[in-house]
N, C-alpha and C positions, 0 to 999 in steps of 0.2 A: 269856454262856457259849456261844451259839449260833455268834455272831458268832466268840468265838475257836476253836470246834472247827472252824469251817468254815476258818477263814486261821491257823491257829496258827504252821504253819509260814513265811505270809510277816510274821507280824506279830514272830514270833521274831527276824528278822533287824535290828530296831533294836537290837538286843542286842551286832550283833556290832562298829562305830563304838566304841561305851559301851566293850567289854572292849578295843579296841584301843589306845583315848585312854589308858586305865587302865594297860594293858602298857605301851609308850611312854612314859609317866611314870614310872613304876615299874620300868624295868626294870633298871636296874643296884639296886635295895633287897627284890626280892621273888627267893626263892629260884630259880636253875636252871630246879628241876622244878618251880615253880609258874608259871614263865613259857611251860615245853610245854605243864602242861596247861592255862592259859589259852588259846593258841594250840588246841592240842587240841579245848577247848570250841568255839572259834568256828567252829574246823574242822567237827563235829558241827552248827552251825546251817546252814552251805552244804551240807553231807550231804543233812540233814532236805529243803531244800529242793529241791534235787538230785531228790529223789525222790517229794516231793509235790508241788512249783509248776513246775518247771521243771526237765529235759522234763517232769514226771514222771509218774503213771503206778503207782506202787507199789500203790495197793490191787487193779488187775487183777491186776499180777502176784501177790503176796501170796494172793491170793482165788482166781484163775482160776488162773492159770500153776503155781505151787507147792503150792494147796491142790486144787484142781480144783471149786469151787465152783459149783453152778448159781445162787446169790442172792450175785453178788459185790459188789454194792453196798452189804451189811452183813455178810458172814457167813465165814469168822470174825472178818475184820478188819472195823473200824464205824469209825463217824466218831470217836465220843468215844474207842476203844480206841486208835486212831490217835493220838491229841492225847496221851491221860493217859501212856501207857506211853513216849511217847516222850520228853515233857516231864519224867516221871518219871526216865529212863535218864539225860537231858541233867543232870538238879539231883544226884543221888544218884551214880549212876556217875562222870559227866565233872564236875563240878562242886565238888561237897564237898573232892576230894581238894587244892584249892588251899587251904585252912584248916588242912589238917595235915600240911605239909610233912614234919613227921620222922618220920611214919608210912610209909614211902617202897613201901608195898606199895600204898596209897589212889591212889598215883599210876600205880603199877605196873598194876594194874587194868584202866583205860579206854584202858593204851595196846595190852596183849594183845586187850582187848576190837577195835580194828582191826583185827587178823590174821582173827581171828571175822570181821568185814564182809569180808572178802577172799574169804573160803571160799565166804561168801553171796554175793555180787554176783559175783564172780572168774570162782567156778566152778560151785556149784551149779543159779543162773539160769541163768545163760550159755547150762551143757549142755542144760536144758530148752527154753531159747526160741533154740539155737543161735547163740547171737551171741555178740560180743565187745563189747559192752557194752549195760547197763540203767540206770536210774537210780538214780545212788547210788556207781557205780562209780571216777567219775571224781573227787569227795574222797576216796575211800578211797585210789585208788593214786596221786595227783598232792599229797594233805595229810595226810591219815592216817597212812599208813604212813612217809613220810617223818621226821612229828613222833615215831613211836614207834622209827624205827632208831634214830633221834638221843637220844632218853631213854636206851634201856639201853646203847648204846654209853657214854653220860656216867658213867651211874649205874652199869656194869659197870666201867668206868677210873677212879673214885675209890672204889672199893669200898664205895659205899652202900647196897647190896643185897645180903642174906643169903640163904643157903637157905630159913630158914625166910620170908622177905619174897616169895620167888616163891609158896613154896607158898600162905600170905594172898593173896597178890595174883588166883593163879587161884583159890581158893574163894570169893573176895570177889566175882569177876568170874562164875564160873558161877552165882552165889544170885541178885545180878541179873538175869541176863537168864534163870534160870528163872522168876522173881517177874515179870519186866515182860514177855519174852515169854511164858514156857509159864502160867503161872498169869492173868495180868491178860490177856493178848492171845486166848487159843484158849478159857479156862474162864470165868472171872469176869465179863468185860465181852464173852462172845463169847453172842451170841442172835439167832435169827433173826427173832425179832421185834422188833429194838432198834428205838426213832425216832429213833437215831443214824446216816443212811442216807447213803452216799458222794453228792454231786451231779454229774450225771451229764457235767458237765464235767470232775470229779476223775478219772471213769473214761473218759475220751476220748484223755486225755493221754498221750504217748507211742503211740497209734495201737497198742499191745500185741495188740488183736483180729485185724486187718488185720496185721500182723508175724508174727504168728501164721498167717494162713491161706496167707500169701503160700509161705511155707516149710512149707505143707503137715504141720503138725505139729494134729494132734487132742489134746485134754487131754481126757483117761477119769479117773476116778474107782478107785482102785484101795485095796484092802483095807489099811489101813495096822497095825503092828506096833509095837511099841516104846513109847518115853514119849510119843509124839505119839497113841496108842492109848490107853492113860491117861489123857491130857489130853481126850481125846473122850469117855470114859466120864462123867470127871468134869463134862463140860461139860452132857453129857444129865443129871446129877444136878441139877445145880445151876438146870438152864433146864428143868424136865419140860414146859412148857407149848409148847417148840417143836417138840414131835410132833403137838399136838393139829392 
């Protein structure tokens, strides 16, 4: 378990040969939309790594850049929170929905769910570390969004999708990523005393600190509002011992 929370994301990648051999074979006997979101997935494993192995770099930003964290090495992102929720998003979100092709909302899903990585990586990093890209960015806008123009343009021209298949498809999509982010990543598995602690190569990666000071941009700590305000409450419930 050590071993894979520390490389989960480079040991992920013999996954992605296995689902292409599998495509490739298969691709004229497995539905359409089981063939994006196949592709989809794999796409998701170059994501992942994108933004842990190479540049990567995501628990500074995640911790430091967007949370403003003084203990970014575990807090709120950790090692094990990193591995379970992502691996979790990859089987459940990107994953499952290849087994129920005529549920066409299951598919529907993980392709809106990229537009979501857009807004993240696109623009909301961006604006804070002023740049035009971070890690993570460059699946989303060169394999992501491509595999998901291409789904509803298909699925909208053979009229395989209903009104009611959108509205599933975005409730399906917001449950997760409030279970795998807001719940499992900032409340559940987020504590400042985990000994699930980033290695300090994890956090070197992509030079994030040094990018950072180059452009003169300071990260403060500011009073936050909303359901990310919530998540923090709950998080003090659930952790009392990381005030002590």
């Amino acid at each position: 378990m050590k071993f894979y929370c520390r490389h989960w994301y480079s040991v992920n990648l013999i996954f992605i040969p296995i689902l292409l051999v599998m495509l490739i074979l298969n691709w004229n006997t497995f539905e359409v939309q089981q063939n994006l979101v196949l592709l989809n997935l794999m796409f998701l494993l170059i994501h992942q790594f994108e933004e842990y192995g190479f540049p990567g770099g995501e628990p500074m930003i995640m911790n430091y850049v967007l949370q403003g964290s003084d203990i970014p090495d575990r807090f709120p992102l950790n090692q094990f929170s990193a591995m379970f929720t992502n691996v979790f998003t990859g089987a459940i979100l990107y994953g499952m929905p290849f087994f129920f092709p005529e549920y066409i909302w299951l598919s529907a899903g993980p392709m809106l769910f990229n537009f979501g990585q857009l807004m993240v990586h696109g623009i909301m990093t961006n604006r804070v570390m002023k740049s035009i890209y971070n890690p993570g960015l460059g699946a989303v806008v060169f394999l992501h969004l491509p595999v998901s123009v291409y789904f509803f343009c298909y699925v909208i021209q053979n009229n395989l999708i209903q009104p009611i298949d959108w509205i599933k498809a975005i409730i399906f999509t917001v449950l997760c990523a409030a279970l795998a982010v807001g719940w499992m990543t900032y409340v559940l598995f987020a504590s400042k005393k985990t000994k699930w602690v980033f290695d300090k190569e994890e956090l070197l990666r992509f030079d994030v600190e040094k990018r950072m000071s180059k452009k003169g941009i300071q990260i403060q700590k500011t009073e936050v509002k909303g359901p990310i305000a919530i998540l923090q409450k709950l998080q003090v419930k659930l952790h009392p011992n990381d005030s002590k």
